[in-house]
C-alpha positions in Angstrom: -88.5 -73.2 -41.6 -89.4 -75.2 -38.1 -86.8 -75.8 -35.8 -85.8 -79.5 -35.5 -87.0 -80.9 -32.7 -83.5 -81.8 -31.1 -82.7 -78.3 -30.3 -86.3 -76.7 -29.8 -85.7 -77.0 -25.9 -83.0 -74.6 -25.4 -83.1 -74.4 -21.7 -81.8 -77.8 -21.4 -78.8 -77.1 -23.5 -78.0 -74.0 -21.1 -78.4 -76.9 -18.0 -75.5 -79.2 -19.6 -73.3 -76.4 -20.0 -73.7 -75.5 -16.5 -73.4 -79.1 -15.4 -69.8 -78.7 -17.7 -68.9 -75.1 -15.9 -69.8 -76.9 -12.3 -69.3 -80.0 -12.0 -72.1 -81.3 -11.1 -75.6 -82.0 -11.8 -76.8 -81.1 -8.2 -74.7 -77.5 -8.9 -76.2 -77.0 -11.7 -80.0 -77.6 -10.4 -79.4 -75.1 -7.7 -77.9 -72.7 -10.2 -81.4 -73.0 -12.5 -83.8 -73.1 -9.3 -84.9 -76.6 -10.0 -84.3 -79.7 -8.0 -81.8 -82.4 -8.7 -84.1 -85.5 -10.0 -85.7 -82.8 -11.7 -82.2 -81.9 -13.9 -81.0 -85.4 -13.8 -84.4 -85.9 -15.7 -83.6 -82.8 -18.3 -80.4 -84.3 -18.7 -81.3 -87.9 -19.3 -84.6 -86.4 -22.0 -82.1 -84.9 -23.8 -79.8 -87.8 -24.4 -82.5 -89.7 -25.2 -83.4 -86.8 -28.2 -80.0 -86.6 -29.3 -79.5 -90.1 -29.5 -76.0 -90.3 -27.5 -74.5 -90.3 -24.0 -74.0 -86.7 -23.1 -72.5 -86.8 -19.5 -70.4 -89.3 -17.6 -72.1 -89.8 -14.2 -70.1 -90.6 -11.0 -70.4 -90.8 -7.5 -67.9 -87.7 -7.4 -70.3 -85.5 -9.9 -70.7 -85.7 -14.1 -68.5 -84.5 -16.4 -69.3 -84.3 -20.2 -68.5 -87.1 -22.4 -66.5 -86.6 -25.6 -70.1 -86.5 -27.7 -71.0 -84.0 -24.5 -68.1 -81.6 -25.2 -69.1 -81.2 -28.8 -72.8 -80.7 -28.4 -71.8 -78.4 -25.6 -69.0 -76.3 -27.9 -72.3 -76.3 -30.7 -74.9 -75.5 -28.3 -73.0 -72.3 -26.4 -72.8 -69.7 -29.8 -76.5 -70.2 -30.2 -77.3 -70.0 -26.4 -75.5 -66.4 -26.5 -77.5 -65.6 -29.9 -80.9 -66.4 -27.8 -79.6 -64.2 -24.9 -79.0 -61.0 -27.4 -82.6 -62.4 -29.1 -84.1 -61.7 -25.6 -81.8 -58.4 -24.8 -83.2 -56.8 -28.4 -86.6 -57.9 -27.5 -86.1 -56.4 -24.2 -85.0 -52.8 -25.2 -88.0 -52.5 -28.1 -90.2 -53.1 -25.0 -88.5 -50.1 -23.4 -88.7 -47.9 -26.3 -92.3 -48.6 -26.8 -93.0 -47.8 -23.1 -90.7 -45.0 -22.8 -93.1 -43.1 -25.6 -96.8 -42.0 -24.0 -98.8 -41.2 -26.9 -102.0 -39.1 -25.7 -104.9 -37.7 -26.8 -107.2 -35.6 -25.1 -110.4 -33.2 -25.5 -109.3 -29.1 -25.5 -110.6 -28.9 -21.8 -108.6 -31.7 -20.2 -105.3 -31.2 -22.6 -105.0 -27.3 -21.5 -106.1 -27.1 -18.3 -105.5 -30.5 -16.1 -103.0 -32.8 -18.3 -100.1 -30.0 -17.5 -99.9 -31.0 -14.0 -101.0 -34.5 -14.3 -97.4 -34.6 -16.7 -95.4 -32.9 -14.2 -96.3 -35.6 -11.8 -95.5 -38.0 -14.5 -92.2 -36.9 -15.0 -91.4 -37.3 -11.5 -92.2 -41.0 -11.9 -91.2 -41.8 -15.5 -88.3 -39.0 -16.0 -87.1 -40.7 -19.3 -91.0 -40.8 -20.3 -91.5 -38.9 -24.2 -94.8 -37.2 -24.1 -96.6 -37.2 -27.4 -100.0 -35.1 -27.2 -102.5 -34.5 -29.8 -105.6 -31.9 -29.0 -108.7 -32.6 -30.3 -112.9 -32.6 -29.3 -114.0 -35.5 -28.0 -114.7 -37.5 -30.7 -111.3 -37.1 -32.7 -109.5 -38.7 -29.0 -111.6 -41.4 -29.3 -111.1 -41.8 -32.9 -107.1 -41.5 -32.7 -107.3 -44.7 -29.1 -109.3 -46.7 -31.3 -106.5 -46.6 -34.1 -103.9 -47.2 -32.1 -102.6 -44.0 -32.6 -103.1 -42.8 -28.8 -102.0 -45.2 -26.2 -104.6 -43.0 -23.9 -107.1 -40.9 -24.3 -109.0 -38.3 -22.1 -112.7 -36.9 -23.4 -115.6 -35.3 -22.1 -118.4 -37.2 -23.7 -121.7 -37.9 -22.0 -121.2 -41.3 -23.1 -118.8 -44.0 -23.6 -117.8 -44.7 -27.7 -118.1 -48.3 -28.2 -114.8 -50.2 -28.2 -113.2 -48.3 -25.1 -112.8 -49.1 -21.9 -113.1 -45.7 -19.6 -112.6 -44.7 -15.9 -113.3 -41.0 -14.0 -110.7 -38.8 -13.6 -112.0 -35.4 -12.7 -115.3 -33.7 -12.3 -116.4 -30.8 -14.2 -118.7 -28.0 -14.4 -120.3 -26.7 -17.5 -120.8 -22.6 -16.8 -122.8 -20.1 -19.1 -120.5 -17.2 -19.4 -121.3 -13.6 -20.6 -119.4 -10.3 -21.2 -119.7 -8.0 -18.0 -121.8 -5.2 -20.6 -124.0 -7.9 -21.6 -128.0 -7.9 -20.6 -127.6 -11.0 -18.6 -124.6 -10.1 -16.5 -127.1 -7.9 -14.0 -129.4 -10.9 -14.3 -127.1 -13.6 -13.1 -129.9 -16.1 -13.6 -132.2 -17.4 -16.9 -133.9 -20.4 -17.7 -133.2 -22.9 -19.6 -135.4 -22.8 -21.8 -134.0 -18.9 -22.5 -130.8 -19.9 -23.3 -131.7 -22.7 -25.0 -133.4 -20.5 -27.6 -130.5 -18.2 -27.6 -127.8 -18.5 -30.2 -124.8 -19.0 -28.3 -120.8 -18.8 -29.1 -120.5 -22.7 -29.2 -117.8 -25.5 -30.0 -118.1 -27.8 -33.0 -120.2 -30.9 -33.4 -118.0 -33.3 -32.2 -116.8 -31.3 -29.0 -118.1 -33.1 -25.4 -118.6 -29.8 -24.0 -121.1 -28.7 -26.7 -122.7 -32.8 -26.2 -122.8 -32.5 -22.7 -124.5 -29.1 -22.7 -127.0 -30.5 -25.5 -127.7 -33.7 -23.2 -128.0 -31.7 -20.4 -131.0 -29.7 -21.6 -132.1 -32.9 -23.2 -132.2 -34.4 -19.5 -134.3 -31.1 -18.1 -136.6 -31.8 -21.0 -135.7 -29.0 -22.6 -135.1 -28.4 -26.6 -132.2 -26.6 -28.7 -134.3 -24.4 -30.9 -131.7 -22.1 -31.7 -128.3 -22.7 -34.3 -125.3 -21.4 -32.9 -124.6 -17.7 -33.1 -120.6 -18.7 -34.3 -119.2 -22.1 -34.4 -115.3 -22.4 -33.2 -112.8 -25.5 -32.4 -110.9 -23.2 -29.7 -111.8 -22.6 -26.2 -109.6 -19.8 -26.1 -111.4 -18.5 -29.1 -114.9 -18.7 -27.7 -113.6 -17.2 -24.7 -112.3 -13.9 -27.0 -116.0 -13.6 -28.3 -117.8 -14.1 -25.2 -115.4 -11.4 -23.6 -115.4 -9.3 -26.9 -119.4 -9.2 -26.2 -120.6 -11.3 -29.5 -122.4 -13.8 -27.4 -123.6 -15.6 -24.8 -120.9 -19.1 -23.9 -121.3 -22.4 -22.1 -117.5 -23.7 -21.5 -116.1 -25.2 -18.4 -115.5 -24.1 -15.1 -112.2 -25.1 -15.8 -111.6 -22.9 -18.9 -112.8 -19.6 -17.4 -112.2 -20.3 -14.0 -109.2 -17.3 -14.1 -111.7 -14.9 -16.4 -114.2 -15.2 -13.7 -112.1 -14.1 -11.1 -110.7 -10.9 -13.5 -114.3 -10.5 -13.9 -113.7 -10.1 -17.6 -116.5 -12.6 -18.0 -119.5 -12.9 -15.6 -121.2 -16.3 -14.8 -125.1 -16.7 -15.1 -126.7 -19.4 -13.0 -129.1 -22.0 -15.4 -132.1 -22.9 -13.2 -133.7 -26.1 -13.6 -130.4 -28.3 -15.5 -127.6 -29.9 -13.9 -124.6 -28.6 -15.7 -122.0 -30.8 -14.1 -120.1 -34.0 -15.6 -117.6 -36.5 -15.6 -114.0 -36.6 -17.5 -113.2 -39.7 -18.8 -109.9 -41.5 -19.4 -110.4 -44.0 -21.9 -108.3 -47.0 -23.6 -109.4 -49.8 -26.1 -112.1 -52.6 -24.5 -110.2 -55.7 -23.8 -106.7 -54.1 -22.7 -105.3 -52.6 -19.7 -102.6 -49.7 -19.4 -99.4 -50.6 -18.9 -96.3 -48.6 -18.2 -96.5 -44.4 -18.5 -99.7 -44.9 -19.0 -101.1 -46.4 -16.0 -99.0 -44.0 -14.1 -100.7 -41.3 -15.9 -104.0 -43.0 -15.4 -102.8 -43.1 -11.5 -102.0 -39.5 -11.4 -104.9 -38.2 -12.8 -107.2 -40.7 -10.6 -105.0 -39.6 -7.6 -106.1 -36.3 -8.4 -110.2 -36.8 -8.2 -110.1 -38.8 -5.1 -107.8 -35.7 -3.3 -110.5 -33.1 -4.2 -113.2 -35.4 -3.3 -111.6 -35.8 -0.1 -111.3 -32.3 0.5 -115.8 -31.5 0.2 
């Protein structure tokens, strides 16, 4: 049921039983950072709505009237009620900022978001970290649900209802076992490995789109189907080293395998291979709390290596 409207405007309660505790209606202003005609004007409103003379006015201060006294002894239990309404209101918004629910694309969740969280917890110590691993399209799938309060993929392109911003740079990298034929060739067309069954990702996976829209862009076609199909980077990484096929994952991935030289990089000639990572959010919102910081962090990072070429 509504309120009635005699005690919908709380805040002038609270100013009587200041005027009560102080003495004075001048007190009392400074005490609620408002001016004096500007209480007095409260005050005299909300006689008017109760329909009696609250406060005795006198050249020495106010005091409350019989009529005041009782309104005031009324009004205080629910003015304390409305301070615990705010307090509970207060700590659910805390709870709900102290959980960062993420979702991210293979690459970004197992080989950037570790340190980007360390830096979080620096920031946001009592921060819980809840992270699901997906491709690209899943992340996107699971902000758009509410279900993520962020999300990081590596689409080409933008789903529709998020809002996005860069946060790294990336390099796609065709990777081969050191026995393999193209190992000693370090460099093939595009057009030979696109008619080359690879070791690929899932549909679904932004690595696998970008690669796609990358030859798409070179005006090259796909002609071949994938020699295996896997969800796992770590996976794909186990065949191409185990020598079942040819792999196009990210510099990011096999960055530590190219230095062991268990895999070997081929050069592409003729397709830019490099792309953007994405932080995205719902369209219409902005991050707030452990989320902007991570969003922070993670920008932070891009503009340091960009400052570095």
């Amino acid at each position: 049921m509504p309120l009635p409207s005699r005690v919908t405007d709380l805040s002038s309660f609270d100013l009587l039983l200041s005027v009560a505790e102080l003495g004075s209606i001048g007190r009392a202003a400074k005490a609620h950072g408002m001016s004096q005609p500007s209480a007095s004007e409260r005050l005299r409103v909300l006689e008017a709505r109760v329909g009696v003379t609250l406060l005795e006015r006198t050249s020495r201060g106010a005091k409350l009237t019989t009529a005041g006294q009782l309104v005031a002894g009324w009004a205080a239990p629910v003015l304390a009620r409305a301070v615990d309404l705010d307090a509970g209101i207060t700590s659910l918004r805390a709870d709900r900022h102290s959980q960062l629910k993420i979702a991210a694309s293979l690459t970004v969740a197992e080989y950037l978001l570790p340190a980007w969280l360390i830096a979080l917890r620096a920031v946001s110590p009592d921060t819980a970290t809840v992270l699901t691993a997906g491709n690209s399209v899943h992340v996107a799938e699971q902000v758009l649900a509410d279900r993520a309060d962020l999300g990081f993929i590596e689409n080409t392109d933008v789903p529709a209802g998020l809002a996005s911003r860069v946060v790294s740079q990336d390099e796609l990298v065709l990777v081969v076992a050191p026995g393999h034929p193209w190992a000693k060739r370090r460099r093939v067309t595009a057009g030979k490995v696109a008619g080359t069954p690879l070791v690929s990702r899932e549909p679904g996976s932004g690595t696998r789109q970008a690669w796609e829209h990358a030859l798409g862009k070179a005006g090259v076609t796909t002609s071949a189907e994938p020699l295996l199909e896997m969800s796992s980077t770590t996976a794909i990484k186990a065949a191409a080293i185990g020598g079942i096929g040819p792999a196009v994952l990210s510099v990011h991935a096999v960055a530590a395998d190219l230095a062991t030289r268990t895999l070997v990089r081929v050069e592409v000639g003729d397709v830019d291979l490099h792309r953007a990572l994405r932080a995205v959010w719902p369209a219409g919102t902005t991050p707030r709390g452990p989320a902007s910081d991570l969003l922070t962090i993670a920008t932070r990072t891009l503009t340091h290596r960009a400052d570095r070429r």
